[in-house]
C-alpha positions in Angstrom: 50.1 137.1 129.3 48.8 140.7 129.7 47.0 142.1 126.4 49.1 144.9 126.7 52.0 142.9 125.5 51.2 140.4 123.5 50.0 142.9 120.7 53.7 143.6 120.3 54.7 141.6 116.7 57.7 140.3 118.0 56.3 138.1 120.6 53.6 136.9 118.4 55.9 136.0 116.3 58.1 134.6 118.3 55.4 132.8 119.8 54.5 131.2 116.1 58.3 129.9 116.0 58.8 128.9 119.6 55.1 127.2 119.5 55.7 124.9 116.1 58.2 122.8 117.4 57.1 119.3 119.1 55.6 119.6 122.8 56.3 123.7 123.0 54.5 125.4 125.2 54.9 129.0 126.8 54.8 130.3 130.3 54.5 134.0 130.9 55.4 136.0 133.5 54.9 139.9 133.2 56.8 141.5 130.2 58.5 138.1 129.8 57.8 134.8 128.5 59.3 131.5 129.0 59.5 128.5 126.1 59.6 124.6 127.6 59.7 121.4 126.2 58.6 119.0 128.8 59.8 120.9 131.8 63.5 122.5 130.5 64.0 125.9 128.8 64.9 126.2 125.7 64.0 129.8 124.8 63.5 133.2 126.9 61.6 136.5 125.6 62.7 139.5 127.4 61.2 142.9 127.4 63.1 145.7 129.2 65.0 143.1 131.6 65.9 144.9 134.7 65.2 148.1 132.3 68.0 147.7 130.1 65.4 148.9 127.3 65.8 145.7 125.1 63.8 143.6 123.6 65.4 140.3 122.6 65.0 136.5 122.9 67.5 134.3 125.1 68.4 130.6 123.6 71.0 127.8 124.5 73.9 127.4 122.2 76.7 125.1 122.5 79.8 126.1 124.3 82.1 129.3 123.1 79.3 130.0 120.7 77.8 132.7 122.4 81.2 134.6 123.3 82.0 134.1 119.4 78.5 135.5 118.3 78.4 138.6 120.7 82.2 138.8 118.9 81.5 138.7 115.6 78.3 140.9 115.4 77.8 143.2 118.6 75.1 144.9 117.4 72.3 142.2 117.8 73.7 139.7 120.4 74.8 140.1 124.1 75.5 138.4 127.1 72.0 137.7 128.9 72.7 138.4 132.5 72.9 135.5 134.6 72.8 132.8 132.1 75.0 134.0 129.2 78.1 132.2 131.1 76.1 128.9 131.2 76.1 129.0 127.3 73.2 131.2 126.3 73.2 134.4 123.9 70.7 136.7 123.5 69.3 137.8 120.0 68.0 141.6 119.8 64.6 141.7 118.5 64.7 145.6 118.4 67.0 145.9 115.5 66.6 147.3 112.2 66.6 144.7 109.3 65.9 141.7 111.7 65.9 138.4 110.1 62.9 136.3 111.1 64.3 133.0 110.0 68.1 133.9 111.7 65.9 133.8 114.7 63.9 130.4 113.8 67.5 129.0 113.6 68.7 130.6 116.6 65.4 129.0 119.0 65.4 125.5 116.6 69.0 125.3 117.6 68.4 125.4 121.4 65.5 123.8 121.0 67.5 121.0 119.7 70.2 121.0 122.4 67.1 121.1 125.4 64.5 118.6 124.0 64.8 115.1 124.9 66.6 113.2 122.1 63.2 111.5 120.2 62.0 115.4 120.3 65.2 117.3 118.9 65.1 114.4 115.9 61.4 116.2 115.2 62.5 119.6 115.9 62.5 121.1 112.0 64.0 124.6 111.1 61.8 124.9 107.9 58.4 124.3 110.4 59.9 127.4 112.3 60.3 129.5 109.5 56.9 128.3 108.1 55.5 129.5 111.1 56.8 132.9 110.5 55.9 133.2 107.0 52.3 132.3 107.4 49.7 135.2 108.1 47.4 133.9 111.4 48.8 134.1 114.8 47.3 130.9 116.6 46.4 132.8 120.1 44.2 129.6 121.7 45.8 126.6 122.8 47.7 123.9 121.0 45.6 121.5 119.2 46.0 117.9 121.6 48.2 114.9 119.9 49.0 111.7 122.3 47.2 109.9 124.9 43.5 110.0 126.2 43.8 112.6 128.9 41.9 110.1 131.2 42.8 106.8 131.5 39.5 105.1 132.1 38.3 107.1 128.5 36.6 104.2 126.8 38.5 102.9 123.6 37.7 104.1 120.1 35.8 101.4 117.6 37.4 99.5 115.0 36.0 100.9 111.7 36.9 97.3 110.0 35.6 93.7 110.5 36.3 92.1 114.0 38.6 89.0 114.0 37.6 86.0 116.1 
């Protein structure tokens, strides 16, 4: 992403949330980012789409949610364009008094109904809010769990007696 926008707080922070869930990872594109797991969507940041002048994040909900959120409180959800009728709402991140961990909820939530089922058991809502209360912004890349990435990588050595 261009320097010039990821000094903006709200992405960073965003990032933190969006970035401490199981197999996260972020795609950019201009002003905008993009959240996978694996290779589905769970989470959209959006700066000035289409120059509406917004700043908000876009995350999957489950059905009639999103028309009763953008009902009951106007003034920091909408209708994305495009995807809002396939069951996403969009969160304003440009409002006064914005709740950090409403937001954590908001992406763990989508997160949860995106991420393969043995993922969305992991997915944790205090992890996302941790990630928002503590103070460094991880900028490099996510430390590596799983697999050797090759798989001729010699095996590791057995700290303990061999059996015969």
């Amino acid at each position: 992403m261009k320097k010039a926008y990821t000094k903006d707080g709200r992405l960073a922070r965003l990032m933190k949330i969006c970035l401490a869930l199981p197999e996260a990872i972020q795609e950019s594109a201009g002003r905008h980012a993009t959240f996978l797991v694996r290779k589905d969507t769970f989470a959209y940041y959006l700066n000035d789409h289409h120059g509406d002048g917004i700043i908000s994040v876009c995350c999957k909900v489950p059905p009639g949610d999103n028309e009763a959120l953008v009902a009951a409180h106007p003034e920091k959800f909408y209708m994305p364009a495009y995807i809002g009728p396939q069951g996403w709402v969009a969160l304003r991140l440009d409002v006064s008094g914005l709740d950090w961990d409403e937001v954590a909820e908001l992406v763990v939530g989508s997160y949860k109904l995106v991420a393969p089922k043995r993922l969305a058991l992991l997915a944790n809502s205090d992890r996302a809010k941790d990630a928002v209360a503590s103070t460094g912004v991880r900028t490099g890349p996510r430390p590596r769990t799983g697999p050797p990435a090759r798989k001729n990588e010699p095996r590791r050595m057995r700290s303990g007696p061999v059996k015969k």
